[in-house]
C-alpha positions in Angstrom: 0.0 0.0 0.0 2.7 2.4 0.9 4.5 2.0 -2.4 1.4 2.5 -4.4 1.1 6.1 -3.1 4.5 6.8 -3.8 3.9 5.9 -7.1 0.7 8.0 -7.0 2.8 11.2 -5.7 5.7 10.6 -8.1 2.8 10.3 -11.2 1.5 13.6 -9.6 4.9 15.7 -9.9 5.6 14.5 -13.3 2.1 15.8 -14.6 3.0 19.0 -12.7 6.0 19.5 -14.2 4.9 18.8 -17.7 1.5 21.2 -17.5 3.3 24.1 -15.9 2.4 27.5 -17.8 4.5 28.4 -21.2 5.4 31.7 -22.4 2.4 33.8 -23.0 1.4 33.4 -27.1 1.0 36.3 -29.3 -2.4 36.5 -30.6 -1.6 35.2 -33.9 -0.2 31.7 -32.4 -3.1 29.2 -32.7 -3.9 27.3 -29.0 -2.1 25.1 -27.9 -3.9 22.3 -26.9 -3.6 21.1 -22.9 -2.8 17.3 -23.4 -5.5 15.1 -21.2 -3.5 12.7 -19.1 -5.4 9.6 -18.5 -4.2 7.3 -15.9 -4.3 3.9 -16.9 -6.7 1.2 -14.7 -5.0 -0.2 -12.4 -5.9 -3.8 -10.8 -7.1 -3.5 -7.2 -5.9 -6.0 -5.2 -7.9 -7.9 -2.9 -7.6 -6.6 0.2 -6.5 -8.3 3.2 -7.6 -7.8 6.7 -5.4 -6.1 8.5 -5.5 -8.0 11.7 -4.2 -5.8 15.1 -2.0 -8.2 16.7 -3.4 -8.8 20.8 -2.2 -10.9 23.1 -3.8 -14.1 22.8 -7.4 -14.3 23.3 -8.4 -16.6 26.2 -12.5 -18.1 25.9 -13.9 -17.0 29.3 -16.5 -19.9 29.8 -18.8 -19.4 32.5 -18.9 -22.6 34.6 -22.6 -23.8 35.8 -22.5 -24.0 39.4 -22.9 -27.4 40.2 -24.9 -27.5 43.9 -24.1 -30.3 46.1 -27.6 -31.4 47.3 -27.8 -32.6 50.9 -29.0 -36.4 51.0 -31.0 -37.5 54.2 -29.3 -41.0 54.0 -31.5 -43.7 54.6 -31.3 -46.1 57.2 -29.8 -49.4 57.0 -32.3 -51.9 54.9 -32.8 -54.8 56.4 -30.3 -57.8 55.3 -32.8 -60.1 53.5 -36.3 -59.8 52.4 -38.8 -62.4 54.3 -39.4 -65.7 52.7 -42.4 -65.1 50.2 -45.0 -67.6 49.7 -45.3 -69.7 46.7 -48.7 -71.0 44.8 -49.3 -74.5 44.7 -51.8 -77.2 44.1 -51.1 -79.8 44.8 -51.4 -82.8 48.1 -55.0 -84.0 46.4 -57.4 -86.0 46.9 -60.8 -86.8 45.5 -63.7 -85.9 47.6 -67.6 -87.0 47.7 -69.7 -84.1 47.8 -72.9 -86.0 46.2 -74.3 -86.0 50.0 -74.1 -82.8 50.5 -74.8 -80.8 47.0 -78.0 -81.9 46.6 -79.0 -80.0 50.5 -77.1 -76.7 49.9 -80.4 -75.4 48.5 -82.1 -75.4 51.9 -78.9 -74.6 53.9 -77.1 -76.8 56.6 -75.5 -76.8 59.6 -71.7 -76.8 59.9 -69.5 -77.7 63.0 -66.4 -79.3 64.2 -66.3 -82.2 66.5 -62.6 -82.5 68.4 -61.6 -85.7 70.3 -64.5 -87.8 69.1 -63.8 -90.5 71.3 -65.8 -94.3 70.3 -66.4 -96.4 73.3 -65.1 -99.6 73.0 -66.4 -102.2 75.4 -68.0 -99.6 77.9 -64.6 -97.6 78.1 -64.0 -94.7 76.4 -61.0 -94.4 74.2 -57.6 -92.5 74.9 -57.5 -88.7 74.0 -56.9 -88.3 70.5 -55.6 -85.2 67.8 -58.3 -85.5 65.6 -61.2 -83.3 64.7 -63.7 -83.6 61.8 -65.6 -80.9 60.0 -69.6 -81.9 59.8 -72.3 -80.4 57.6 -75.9 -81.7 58.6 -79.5 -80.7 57.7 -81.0 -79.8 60.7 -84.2 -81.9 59.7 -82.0 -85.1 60.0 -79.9 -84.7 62.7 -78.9 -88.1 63.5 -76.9 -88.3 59.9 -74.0 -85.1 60.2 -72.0 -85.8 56.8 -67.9 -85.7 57.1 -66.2 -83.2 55.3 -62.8 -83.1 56.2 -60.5 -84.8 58.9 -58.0 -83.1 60.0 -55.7 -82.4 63.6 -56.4 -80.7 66.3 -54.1 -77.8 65.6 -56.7 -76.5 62.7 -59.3 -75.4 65.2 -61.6 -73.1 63.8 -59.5 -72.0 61.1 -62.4 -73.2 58.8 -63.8 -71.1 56.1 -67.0 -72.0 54.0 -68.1 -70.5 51.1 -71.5 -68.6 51.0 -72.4 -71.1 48.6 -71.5 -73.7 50.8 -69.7 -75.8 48.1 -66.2 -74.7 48.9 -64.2 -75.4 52.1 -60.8 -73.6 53.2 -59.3 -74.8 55.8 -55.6 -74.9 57.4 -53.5 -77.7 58.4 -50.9 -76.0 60.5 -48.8 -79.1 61.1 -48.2 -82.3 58.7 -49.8 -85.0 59.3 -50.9 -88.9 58.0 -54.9 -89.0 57.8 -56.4 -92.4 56.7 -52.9 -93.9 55.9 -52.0 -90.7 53.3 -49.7 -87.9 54.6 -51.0 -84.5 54.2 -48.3 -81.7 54.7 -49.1 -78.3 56.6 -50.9 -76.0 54.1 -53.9 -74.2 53.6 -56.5 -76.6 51.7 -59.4 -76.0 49.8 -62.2 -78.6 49.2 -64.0 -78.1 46.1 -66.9 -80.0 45.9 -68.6 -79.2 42.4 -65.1 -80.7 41.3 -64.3 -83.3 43.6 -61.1 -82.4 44.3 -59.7 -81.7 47.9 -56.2 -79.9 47.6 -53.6 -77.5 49.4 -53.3 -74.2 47.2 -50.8 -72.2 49.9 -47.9 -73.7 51.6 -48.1 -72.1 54.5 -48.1 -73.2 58.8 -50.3 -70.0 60.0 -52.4 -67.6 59.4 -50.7 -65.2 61.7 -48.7 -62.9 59.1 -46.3 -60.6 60.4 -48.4 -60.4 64.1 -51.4 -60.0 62.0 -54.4 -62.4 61.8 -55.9 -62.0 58.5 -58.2 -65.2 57.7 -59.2 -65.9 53.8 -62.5 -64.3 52.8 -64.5 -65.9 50.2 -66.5 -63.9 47.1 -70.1 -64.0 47.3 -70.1 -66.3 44.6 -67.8 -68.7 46.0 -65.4 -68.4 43.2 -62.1 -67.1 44.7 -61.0 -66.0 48.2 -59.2 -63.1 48.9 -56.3 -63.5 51.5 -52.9 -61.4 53.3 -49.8 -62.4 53.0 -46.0 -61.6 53.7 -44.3 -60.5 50.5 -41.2 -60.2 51.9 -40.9 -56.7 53.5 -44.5 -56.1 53.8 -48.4 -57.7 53.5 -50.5 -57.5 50.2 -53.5 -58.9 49.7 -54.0 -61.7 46.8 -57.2 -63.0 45.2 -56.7 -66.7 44.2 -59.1 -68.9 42.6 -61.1 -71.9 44.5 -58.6 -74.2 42.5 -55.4 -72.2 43.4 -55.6 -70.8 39.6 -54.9 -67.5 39.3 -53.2 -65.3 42.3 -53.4 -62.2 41.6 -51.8 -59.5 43.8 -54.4 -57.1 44.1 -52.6 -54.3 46.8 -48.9 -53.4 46.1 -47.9 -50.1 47.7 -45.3 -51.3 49.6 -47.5 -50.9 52.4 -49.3 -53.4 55.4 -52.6 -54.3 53.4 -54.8 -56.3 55.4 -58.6 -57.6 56.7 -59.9 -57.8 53.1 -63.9 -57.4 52.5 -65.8 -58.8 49.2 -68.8 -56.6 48.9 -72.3 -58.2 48.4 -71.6 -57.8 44.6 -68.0 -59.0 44.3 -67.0 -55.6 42.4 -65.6 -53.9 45.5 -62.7 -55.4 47.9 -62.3 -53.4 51.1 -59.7 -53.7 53.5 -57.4 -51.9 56.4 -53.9 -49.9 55.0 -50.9 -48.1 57.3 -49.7 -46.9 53.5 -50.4 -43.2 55.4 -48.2 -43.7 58.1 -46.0 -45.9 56.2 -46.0 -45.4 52.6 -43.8 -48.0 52.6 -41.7 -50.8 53.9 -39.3 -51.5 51.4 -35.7 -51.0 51.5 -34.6 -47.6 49.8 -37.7 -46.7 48.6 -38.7 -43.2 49.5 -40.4 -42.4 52.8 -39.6 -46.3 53.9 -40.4 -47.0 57.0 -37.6 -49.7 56.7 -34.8 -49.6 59.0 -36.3 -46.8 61.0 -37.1 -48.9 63.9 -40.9 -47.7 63.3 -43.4 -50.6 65.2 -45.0 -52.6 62.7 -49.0 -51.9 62.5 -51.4 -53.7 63.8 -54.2 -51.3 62.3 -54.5 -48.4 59.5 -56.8 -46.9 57.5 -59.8 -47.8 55.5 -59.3 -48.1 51.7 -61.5 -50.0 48.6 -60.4 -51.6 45.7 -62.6 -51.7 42.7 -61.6 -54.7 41.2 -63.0 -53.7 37.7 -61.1 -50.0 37.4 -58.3 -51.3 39.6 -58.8 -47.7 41.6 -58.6 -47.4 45.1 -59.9 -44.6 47.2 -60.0 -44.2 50.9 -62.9 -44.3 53.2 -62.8 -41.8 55.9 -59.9 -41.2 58.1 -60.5 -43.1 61.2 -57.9 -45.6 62.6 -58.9 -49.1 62.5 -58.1 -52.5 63.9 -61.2 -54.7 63.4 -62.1 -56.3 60.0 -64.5 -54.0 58.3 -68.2 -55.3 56.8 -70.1 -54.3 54.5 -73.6 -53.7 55.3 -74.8 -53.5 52.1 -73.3 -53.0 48.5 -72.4 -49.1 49.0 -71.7 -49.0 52.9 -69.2 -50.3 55.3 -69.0 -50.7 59.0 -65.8 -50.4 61.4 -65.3 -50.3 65.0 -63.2 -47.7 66.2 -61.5 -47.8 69.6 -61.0 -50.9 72.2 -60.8 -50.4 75.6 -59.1 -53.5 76.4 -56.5 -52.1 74.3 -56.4 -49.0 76.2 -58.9 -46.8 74.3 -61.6 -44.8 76.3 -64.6 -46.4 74.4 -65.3 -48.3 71.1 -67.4 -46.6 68.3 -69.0 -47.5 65.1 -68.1 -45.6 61.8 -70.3 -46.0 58.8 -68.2 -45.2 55.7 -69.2 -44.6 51.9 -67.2 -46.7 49.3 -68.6 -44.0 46.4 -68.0 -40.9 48.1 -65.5 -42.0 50.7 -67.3 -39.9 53.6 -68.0 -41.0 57.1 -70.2 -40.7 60.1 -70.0 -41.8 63.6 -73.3 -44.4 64.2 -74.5 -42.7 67.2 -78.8 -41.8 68.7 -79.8 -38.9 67.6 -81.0 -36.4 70.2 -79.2 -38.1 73.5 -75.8 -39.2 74.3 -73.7 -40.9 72.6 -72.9 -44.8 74.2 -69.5 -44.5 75.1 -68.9 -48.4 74.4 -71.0 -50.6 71.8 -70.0 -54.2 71.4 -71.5 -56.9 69.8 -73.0 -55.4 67.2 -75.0 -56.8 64.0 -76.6 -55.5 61.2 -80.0 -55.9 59.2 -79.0 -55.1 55.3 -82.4 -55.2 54.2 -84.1 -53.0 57.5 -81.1 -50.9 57.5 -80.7 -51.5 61.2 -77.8 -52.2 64.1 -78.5 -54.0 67.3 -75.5 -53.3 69.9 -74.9 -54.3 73.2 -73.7 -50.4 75.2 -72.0 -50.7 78.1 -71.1 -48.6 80.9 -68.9 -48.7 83.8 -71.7 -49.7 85.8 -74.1 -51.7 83.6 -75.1 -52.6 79.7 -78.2 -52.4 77.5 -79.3 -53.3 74.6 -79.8 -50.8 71.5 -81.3 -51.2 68.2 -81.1 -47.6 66.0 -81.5 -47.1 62.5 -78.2 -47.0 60.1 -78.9 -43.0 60.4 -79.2 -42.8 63.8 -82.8 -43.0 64.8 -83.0 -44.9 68.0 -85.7 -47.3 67.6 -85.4 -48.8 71.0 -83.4 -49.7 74.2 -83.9 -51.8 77.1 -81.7 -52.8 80.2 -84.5 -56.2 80.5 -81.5 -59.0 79.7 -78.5 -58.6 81.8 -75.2 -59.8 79.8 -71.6 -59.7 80.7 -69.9 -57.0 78.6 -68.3 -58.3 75.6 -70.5 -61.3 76.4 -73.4 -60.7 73.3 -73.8 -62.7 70.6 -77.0 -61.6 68.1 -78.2 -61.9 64.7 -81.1 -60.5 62.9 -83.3 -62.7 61.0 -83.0 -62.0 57.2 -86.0 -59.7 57.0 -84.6 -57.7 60.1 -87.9 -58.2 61.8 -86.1 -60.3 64.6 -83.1 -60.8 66.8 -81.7 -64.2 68.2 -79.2 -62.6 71.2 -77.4 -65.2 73.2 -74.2 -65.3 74.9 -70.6 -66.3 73.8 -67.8 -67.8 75.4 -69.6 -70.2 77.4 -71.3 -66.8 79.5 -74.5 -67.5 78.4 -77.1 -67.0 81.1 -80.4 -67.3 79.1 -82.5 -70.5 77.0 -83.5 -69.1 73.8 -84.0 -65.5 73.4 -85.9 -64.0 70.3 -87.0 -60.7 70.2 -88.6 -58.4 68.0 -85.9 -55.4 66.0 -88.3 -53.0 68.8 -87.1 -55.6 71.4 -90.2 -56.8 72.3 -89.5 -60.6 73.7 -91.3 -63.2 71.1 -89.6 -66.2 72.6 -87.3 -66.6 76.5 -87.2 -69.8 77.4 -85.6 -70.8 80.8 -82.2 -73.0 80.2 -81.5 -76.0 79.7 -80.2 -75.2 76.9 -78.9 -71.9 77.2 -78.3 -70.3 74.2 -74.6 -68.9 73.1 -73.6 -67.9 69.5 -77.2 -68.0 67.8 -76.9 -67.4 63.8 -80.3 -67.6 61.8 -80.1 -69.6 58.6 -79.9 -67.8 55.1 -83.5 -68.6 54.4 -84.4 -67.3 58.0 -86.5 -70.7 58.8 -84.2 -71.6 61.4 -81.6 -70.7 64.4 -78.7 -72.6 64.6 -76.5 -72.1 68.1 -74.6 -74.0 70.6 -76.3 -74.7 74.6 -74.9 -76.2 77.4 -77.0 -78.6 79.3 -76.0 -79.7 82.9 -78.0 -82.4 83.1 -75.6 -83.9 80.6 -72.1 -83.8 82.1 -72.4 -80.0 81.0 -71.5 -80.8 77.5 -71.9 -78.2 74.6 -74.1 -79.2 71.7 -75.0 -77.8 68.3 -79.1 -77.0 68.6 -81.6 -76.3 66.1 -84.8 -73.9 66.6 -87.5 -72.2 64.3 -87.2 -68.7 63.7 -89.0 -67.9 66.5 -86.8 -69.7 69.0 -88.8 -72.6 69.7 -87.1 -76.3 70.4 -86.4 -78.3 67.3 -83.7 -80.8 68.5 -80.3 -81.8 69.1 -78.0 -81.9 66.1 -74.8 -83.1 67.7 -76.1 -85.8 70.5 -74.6 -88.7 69.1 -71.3 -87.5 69.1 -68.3 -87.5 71.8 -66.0 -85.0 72.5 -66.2 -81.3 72.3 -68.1 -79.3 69.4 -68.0 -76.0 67.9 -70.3 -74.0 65.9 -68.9 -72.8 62.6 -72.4 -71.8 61.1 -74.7 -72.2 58.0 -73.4 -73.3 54.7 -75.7 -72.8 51.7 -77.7 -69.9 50.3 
């Protein structure tokens, strides 16, 4: 660039010096003509950046503060996950139920006869371990039908159907019946099948300090059931055959108590998933490793088992199995004072809306502790025994509160009432339980008018009414007879039908009706 104007200032001079003025022309000299100097085009180079030399440029990069978040650690898991549970089916056998199918219709009598001890020459036989399950009609009472032989250890852990045609029962312990080894399970006879088989592998019923017996659909077709899944309880539903199990409740939490519905749609049952949402290792807001006390009650939720929602029901603390008293409402007891609490209440609870009430009389005080109490589905009534410090009563009120009457006629020991209402709700049977039964047979109307109280013998403990309502089933004990328990049969109104267990030796229990 710098040479080029040179050469521009040294063109420059050399034009000056050849234009500059000549001697001035005498008029007669033609002009002389100023010669037009046309530079000639010069190529332009391409020009080149001219870059100012700066010390090296370094990128300044902004770093995104990285923020160290504070961790709560967890606790400690615990080591191993429980042993789970696995399906079987399997430990068979076929089964007869020809007897009994064909006498379901009209409903029949179930109990358990322990120690049945044959005398052999005039000498009764050595203690045994064996108890049997019976069904009889209780218009034939010298022919109870066998169901199942099992120990001693199964106790009342017997569950029938509503249909009648489908037996669990458990077999805590092993053992050979009839030359055939039958190992610890729980078993379920099906008897439209023929088939008698164990379905869960399991020694108790008792899972994780909580008792939580199977509970049969209405329809007979599966039971629903808790079990440990290794950190925690869920509830399955498993088929009458074993077919099936299907974990219905998998929070992570203690699910528990499970309730079919009168329709089968709707599963209720008792959660802690609000105080522990769950007890899984590492999961957030475990309750695992935290040395939190495992639950022995929670909160009321329902499962509809075609949506698969749940909602809960209320917000009451709960450690009884709830019932439903019809297809949309549920009953709990809230509060035991053996366990400390200042009274017990009943709750009635909304599976739609998930509201709740307190069951209390309208327009007096409240009973401070209600046990005992039953329900009428179709009257929409509750009979309860209320207690006080100093004395109990009985109380029948409408579901909404309406008191529909009371009397202090019947003096029972508290927690000492057994009652159930006829199908129609128009009567009660009350009786005692646990061998504290100071009446005979005791019907009354749902105002508590008496229809039938008969003196004992028998006394009356534990009276259920059949599903047809023709008759009351219920265990009495008769001193005249070594004070031996017995399974007794009356009409609806109480009156004295028979015996259903006299030829029998040993002890019986009532289980209740099987058929619909």
């Amino acid at each position: 660039m710098a040479r080029l104007l040179w050469l521009l200032i040294l063109f420059s001079a050399a034009c000056n010096f050849v234009a500059s003025p000549s001697p001035t022309s005498s008029p007669t000299d033609p002009p002389t003509q100023t010669p037009t100097v046309t530079a000639l085009p010069t190529e332009t180079p391409p020009l080149t950046p001219t870059i100012t030399p700066t010390e090296a440029a370094t990128s300044t990069i902004t770093p995104t503060l990285t923020v160290t978040p504070t961790f709560t650690p967890l606790p400690p898991p615990t080591t191993t996950p429980r042993p789970v549970v696995n399906f079987t089916y399997d430990s068979w056998e076929r089964f007869d139920g020809s007897g009994i199918l064909n006498q379901l219709a009209s409903g029949m009598v179930a109990f358990v006869n322990f120690n049945n001890r044959e005398t052999v020459s005039g000498t009764p036989q050595p203690v045994n371990d064996t108890q049997t399950l019976y069904f009889v009609n209780p218009l034939t009472p010298g022919a109870p039908i066998s169901v199942a032989v099992t120990t001693g250890a199964t106790g009342d852990q017997i569950y029938i159907a509503p249909t009648g045609d489908t037996v669990a029962y458990l077999r805590p312990v092993g053992a050979e019946q009839a030359g055939v080894f039958r190992p610890s399970g729980l078993y379920v006879i099906d008897m439209q099948i023929g088939i008698d088989g164990r379905v869960l592998p399991i020694t108790s019923l008792i899972q994780q300090n909580i008792f939580s017996p199977p509970v049969w659909s209405p329809d007979g077709t599966r039971f629903a059931i808790a079990l440990d899944s290794g950190y925690d309880l869920d509830i399955y539903s498993v088929g009458r055959d074993g077919a099936n199990p299907t974990n219905l409740t998998q929070s992570g939490a203690y699910e528990f108590y499970p309730a079919w519905s009168p329709d089968g749609r709707y599963l209720a049952f008792v959660s802690d998933r609000n105080t522990c949402p769950s007890w899984r290792p590492g999961e957030p807001e475990t309750c695992d490793g935290t040395g939190a006390p495992q639950p022995y009650g929670g909160n009321v939720f329902v499962l509809d088992t075609a949506t698969g929602s749940v909602i809960q029901v209320g917000t009451q603390y709960v450690t009884e199995p709830p019932v439903f008293v019809n297809a949309r409402t549920l009953a709990y007891a809230v509060g035991d004072p053996i366990l400390g609490d200042q009274g017990r209440a009943i709750w009635m609870g909304d599976i739609i809306t998930g509201t709740e009430s307190p069951l209390q009389p309208i327009g007096r005080a409240d009973d401070r502790i209600k046990l005992g109490e039953t329900f009428a589905g179709a009257g929409g009534l509750v009979f309860y025994q209320a207690a006080s410090d100093t004395s109990t009563e009985f109380v029948v009120l409408s579901v909404d509160g309406r008191e529909i009457a009371r009397s202090a006629a019947f003096t029972f020991s508290r927690y000492g009432t057994a009652a159930d209402f006829s199908p129609d709700g128009s009567r009660i049977a009350i009786g005692g339980r646990d061998g504290q039964c100071p009446y005979g047979a005791l019907v009354l109307s749902n105002t508590l008018n008496v229809i039938t109280a008969a003196n004992p013998p028998p006394s009356m403990c534990e009276p259920q009414y059949s599903p047809d309502g023709r008759f009351i089933a219920y265990t009495g004990i008769n001193p005249r007879v070594d004070g031996r328990v017995d399974v007794y049969v009356a009409n609806s109104s109480g009156g004295y039908i028979g015996n259903l267990t006299s030829g029998l030796r040993g002890q019986i229990l009532l289980l209740g009706w099987a058929g619909q």
